[in-house]
C-alpha positions, 0 to 999 in steps of 0.5 A: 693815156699814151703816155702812160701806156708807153711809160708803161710799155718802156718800164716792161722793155727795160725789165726784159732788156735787163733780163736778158742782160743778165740772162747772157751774163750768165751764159757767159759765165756758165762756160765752167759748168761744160769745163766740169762736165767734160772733166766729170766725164773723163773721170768717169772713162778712167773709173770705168776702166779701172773697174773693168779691169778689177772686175774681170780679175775677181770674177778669174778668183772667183772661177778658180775659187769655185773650181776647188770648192767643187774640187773639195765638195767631190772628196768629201763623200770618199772622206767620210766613208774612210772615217766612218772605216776608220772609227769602225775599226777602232770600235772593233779593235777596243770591243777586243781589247775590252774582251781580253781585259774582262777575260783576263780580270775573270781568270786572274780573280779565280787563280789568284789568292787573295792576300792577309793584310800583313803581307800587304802592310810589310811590303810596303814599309819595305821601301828603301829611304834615299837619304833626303 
């Protein structure tokens, strides 16, 4: 029976010296994974800066951009109101103009004569030919 327990006992020896052996090869062989993660790593500095840096800039455009927004929204009132100015006046100045046009076509219907159809019919086959 101690035979086979040290049989026993040497297989299970054998297996963890095996594991370790292989545990250490790849150890060893994980010496890229620190490569890669110090090169991630300086990749993510240079990323950062370089996003500090824009950032910082759109953040100036966006500073100006509100600046003359707020600018525009303060004249947009005094804007409205000449329009408003504006469209009044040229109402008032067609109502006149409509005035003067009904009050002309009531005076001219009254002093005017009407006109026989001949007349009307001469004066337009008087019309000199140009020769075409």
């Amino acid at each position: 029976m101690n035979k086979k327990m040290n049989a026993e006992i040497n297989k299970v020896i054998n297996r963890v010296k095996d594991a370790q052996v292989k545990f250490e090869e790849l150890l060893k062989n994980q010496d890229w994974i620190e490569e890669v993660r110090t090169y991630a790593e300086r990749q993510r500095k240079e990323v950062q800066s370089l996003l500090t840096s824009d950032v910082s800039m759109v953040k100036k455009f966006i500073e100006r951009e509100r600046k003359e927004l707020e600018k525009f929204q303060n004249q947009i009132p005094g804007e409205v109101d000449k329009l408003r100015g504006f469209v009044k006046a040229q109402k008032k100045e067609l109502e006149k103009l409509l005035g003067r046009v009904r009050k002309t076509t009531t005076q001219g219907s009254k002093t005017k004569k009407p006109k026989s159809r001949k007349a009307g019919k001469k004066a337009g086959s008087t019309k000199k030919s140009t020769g075409t």
